[in-house]
Phi, psi and omega in degrees: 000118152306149188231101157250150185236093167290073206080221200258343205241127182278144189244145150249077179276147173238027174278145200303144158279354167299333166322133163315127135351272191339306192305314212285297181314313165316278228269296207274342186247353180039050144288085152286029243217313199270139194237127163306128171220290198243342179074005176244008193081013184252328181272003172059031174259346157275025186314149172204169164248150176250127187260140172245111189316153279106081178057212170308004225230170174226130179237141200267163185200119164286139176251146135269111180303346177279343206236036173246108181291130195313309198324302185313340177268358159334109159073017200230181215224077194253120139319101177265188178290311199312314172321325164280354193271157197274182165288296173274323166213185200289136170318161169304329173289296161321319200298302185305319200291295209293001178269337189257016173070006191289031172224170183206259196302311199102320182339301203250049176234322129004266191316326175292319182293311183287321139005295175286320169300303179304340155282327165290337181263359188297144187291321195273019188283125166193129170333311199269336192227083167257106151074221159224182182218161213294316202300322167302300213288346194227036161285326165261018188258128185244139189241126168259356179256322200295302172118169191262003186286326200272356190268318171331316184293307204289317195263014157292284181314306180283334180281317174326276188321304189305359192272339170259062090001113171282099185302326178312260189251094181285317178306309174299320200280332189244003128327292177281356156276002187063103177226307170209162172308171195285326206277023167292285184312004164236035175272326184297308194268338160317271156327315218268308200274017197260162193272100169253174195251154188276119176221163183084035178215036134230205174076227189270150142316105215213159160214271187271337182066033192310310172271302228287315168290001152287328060069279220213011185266030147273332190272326171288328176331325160243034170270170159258119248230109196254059173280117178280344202303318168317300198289149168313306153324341227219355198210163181092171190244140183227165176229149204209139164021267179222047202212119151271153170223113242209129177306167166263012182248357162235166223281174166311310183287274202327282188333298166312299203281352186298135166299323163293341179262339180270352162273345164263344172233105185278350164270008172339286180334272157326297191308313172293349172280005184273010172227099144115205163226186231264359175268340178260020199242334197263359185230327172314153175239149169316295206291344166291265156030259209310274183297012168288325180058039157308146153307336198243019164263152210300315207259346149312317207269328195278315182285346189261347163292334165277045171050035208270156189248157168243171210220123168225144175258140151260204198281349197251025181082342175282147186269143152232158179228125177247181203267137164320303174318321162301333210278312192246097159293322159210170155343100172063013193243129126217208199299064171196131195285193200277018230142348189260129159260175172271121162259338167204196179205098239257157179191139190300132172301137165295150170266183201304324188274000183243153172266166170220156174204162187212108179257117171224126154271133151249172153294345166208152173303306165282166117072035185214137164267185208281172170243322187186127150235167188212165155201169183212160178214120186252099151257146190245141205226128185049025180069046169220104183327136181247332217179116176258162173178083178248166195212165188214150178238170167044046192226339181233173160262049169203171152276146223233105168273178203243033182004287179304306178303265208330307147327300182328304198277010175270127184081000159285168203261149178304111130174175213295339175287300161293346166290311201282287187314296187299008180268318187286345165291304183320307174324305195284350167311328208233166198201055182305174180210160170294131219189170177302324211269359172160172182278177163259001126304353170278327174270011156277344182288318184306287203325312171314327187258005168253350183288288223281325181316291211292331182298294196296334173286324176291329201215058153320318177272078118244292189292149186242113154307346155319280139019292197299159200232090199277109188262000000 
């Protein structure tokens, strides 16, 4: 049986876990409040929150429920808009949407509320230092009528309030601010007492489903179901001497909120809002990435400039470890047998002397995927490259490190003449194909100009831009 606290009401289900969230709430809980719209994780109308128990503590996430397999709601805490609503009138959030006109149709606006809410319940949400801002949080909500200032305005409005927010007793505080209802403060001591069953552990591999139900979630819906997103082993960040190490099951945002990663990559943040948005950021997992094996995916391109190695487990618990860059052989085909997962994934911390940079185009700046992304990590010794590790997306039929370049750049001196030669290696490195996302010549024109991007962000006073050979 699955076990869950739906709203105010605890669920005992025998419904396949392969099913959508979405499906289950709509159809089996006949909540319509949660709205079908594009079925792929992309339009936020089906947002819902998921609470996860944590020592004593519960921390909230916006989800999308269509590409969420039910199983994955086991032992948690799922939130619909209905959930949030007060007894006689509307919540704060709500309040704020409806003074400030940010609804039209109604459609998308459920999803926005809940959103919203899920920023008001985040443990790391503080005025001065955030995050994330209420506008990230509704990063995945697309509204087709108002146009956006007025929903900005609302969620402005809701950043406002939140700011004298009691971080000591945060539950209490956005109770007695109407933010949600009282019966949030017995969800914990709730969650803590429910009994569960062990489910989910044969069948397909699945861990948040981010691609694979955009894809297949009619044919999972009756499959039997392998979830991985839970186990322990599979999740967290760890720091060892001079090496991280990072699960395969856990997500883009947890990687963004660590602290320790955003002190070695101060642009961390900013790089990571260029992938996906902020309810599919809260469910991608590294090791899904990896093995979705897109050319473009962000978080492939972004770990193979840091030279990163993978830890693959089989069935009988042993490990081997190969370099990422080895890992993905052709199209959508790699390195990984029959009974084996990624359990995690390890990489040398950078020092004082190497840089990092992370380059993506898309057709729109969020909530969009790549045409070509790139990324790269340079140490550097006397203004003399010591150490290259540059990677490309959407140029090959892999993610693409750049092998050949990186030799090339090892032991040259940084200035605009060797950036120009080595642009001329990268070229003959890639083999784009004509595609939705651009011709292949547009995307050698990107590779190029994102190759010359990472030099010039990285080494301003060094690259003459000028120099540079700008088409």
């Amino acid at each position: 049986m699955i076990k869950f606290i739906l709203n105010d009401k605890i669920i005992n289900t025998s419904a396949n876990s392969g099913m959508t969230l979405l499906d289950f709430i709509r159809e089996n809980a006949q909540l319509k409040g949660t709205k079908i719209g594009c079925r792929e994780g992309d339009c936020g109308a089906c947002t819902v929150l998921v609470g996860t128990l944590v020592k004593d503590e519960i921390s909230y996430h916006s989800i999308t429920s269509c590409i969420s397999p039910l199983g994955n709601a086991n032992g948690k805490h799922i939130v619909t808009v209905e959930g949030l609503n007060l007894p006689d009138k509307l919540n704060t959030i709500q309040q704020s949407i409806s003074d400030n006109y940010a609804t039209q149709c109604g459609f998308c606006t459920p999803g926005i509320v809940v959103s919203l809410a899920g920023h008001a319940l985040h443990k790391h949400y503080s005025h001065s230092h955030s995050h994330n801002s209420s506008k990230d949080a509704i990063s995945g909500n697309i509204c087709r009528c108002t146009g956006y200032k007025s929903i900005e305005k609302a969620s402005d409005e809701i950043e406002d309030k939140l700011s004298t927010k009691d971080h000591q007793k945060p539950i209490e505080w956005l109770i007695k601010e109407e933010f949600i209802p009282s019966y949030f403060k017995d969800i914990s001591a709730r969650l803590a007492n429910l009994q569960l069953d062990e489910i989910g552990k044969t069948g397909v591999t699945v861990a948040n489903g981010t691609d694979l139900y955009v894809q297949q979630a009619d044919r999972l819906a009756n499959e039997n179901m392998h979830l991985i997103a839970n186990e322990a082993s599979l999740k967290g960040i760890s720091f060892e001497n001079d090496k991280c190490i990072i699960g395969a099951s856990t997500t883009v945002s947890e990687i963004m909120q660590n602290e320790r990663l955003r002190t070695i990559f101060p642009k961390l943040k900013s790089f990571l809002k260029l992938v996906s948005s902020e309810q599919i950021r809260n469910m991608g997992t590294l090791g899904g990435n990896f093995v979705n094996a897109s050319p473009i995916g962000d978080m492939t391109v972004f770990f193979l400039a840091l030279n990163s190695t993978l830890s693959i487990r089989n069935e009988t618990g042993t490990l081997r470890q190969i370099p990422l860059h080895n890992f993905h052989q052709d199209y959508k085909k790699y390195d990984l047998q029959k009974g084996e997962l990624i359990q995690s994934l390890s990489f040398n911390i950078p020092d004082s002397s190497t840089l990092f940079n992370f380059e993506k185009v898309s057709k729109r700046t969020h909530l969009d995927i790549a045409s070509v992304n790139t990324a790269c990590e340079i140490r550097v010794e006397n203004n003399f490259i010591a150490e290259a590790h540059l990677s490309i997306g959407g140029v090959a039929a892999i993610p693409k490190y750049l092998d050949q370049t990186n030799k090339f750049l090892h032991g040259k001196a940084i200035n605009s003449e060797t950036i120009t030669e080595a642009e001329k290696i990268l070229q003959s490195e890639i083999s784009p194909i004509s595609d939705v996302r651009g011709t292949k010549e547009y995307k050698r024109l990107l590779a190029r100009q994102l190759f010359f991007a990472h030099f010039i962000e990285l080494f301003p006073n060094e690259i003459e831009f000028e120099k540079l050979i700008i088409l």
